[in-house]
C-alpha positions as MATLAB code, in Angstrom:
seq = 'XXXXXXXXXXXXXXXXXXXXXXXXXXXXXXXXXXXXXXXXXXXXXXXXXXXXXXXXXXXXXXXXXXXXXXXXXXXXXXXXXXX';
ca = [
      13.957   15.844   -2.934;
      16.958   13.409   -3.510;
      20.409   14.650   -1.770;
      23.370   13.027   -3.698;
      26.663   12.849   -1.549;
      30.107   12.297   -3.116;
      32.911   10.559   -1.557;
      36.760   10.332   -2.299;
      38.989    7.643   -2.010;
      42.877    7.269   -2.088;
      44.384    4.623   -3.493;
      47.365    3.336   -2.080;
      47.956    0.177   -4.135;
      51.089   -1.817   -3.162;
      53.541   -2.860   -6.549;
      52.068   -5.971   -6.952;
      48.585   -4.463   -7.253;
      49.832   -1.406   -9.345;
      51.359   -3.849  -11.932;
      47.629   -5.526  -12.274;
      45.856   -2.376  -12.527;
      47.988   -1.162  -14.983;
      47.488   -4.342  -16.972;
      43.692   -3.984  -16.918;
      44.595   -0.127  -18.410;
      46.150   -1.356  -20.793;
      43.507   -3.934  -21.453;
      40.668   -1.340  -21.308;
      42.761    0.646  -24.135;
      43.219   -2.056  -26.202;
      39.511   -2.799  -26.360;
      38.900    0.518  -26.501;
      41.177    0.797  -30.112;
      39.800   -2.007  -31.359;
      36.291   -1.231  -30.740;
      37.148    2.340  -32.618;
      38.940   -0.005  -35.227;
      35.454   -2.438  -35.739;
      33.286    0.659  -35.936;
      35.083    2.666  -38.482;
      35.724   -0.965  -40.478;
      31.848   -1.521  -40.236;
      30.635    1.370  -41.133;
      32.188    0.975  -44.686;
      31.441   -2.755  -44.579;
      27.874   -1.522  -43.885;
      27.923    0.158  -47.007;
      28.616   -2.864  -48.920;
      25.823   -5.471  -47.127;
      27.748   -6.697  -44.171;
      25.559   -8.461  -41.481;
      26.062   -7.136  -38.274;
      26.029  -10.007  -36.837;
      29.684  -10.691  -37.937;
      30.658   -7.657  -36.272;
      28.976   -8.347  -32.816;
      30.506  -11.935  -32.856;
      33.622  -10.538  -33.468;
      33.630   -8.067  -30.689;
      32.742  -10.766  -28.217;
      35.643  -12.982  -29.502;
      37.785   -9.757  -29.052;
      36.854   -9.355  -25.496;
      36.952  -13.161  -24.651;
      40.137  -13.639  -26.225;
      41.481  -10.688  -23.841;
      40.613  -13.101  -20.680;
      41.987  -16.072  -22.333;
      38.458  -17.837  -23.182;
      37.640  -19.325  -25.804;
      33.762  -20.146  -27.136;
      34.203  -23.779  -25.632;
      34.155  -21.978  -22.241;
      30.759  -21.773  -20.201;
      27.997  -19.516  -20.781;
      27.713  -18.266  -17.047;
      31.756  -17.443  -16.815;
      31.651  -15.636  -20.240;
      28.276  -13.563  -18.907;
      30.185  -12.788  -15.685;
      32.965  -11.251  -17.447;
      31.280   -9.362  -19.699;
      29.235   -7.714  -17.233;
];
């Protein structure tokens, strides 16, 4: 039998790191709308013959475009942020 142990950690960011990890909040909640946004605009595009593949390429622009890369930028970089 597996024993699972939880651990908690406190934060104490200083200001410089608070402003950054709010930033990636606000990132994350961005996406997060938009991704809501895609779905509910696909699923009615679905209904009238949309590929899905314009949808998928558009999310990846979405999240690329969030870290300030464009699709001239390298495959590795662009795997390593989307992971």
């Amino acid at each position: 039998m597996k024993i699972f142990k939880s651990y908690k950690f406190k934060l104490l960011p200083t200001s410089e790191q608070t402003a950054v990890l709010m930033q990636h909040g606000g990132n994350l909640r961005y996406a997060w709308n938009k991704l809501v946004e895609f779905e509910r605009i696909s699923s009615i595009e679905i209904q009238n013959s949309i590929d899905n593949v314009d949808t998928s390429n558009s999310i990846v622009a979405l999240i690329l475009g969030l870290y300030g890369l464009d699709k001239s930028e390298s495959e590795p970089r662009k795997l390593a942020l989307l992971r």
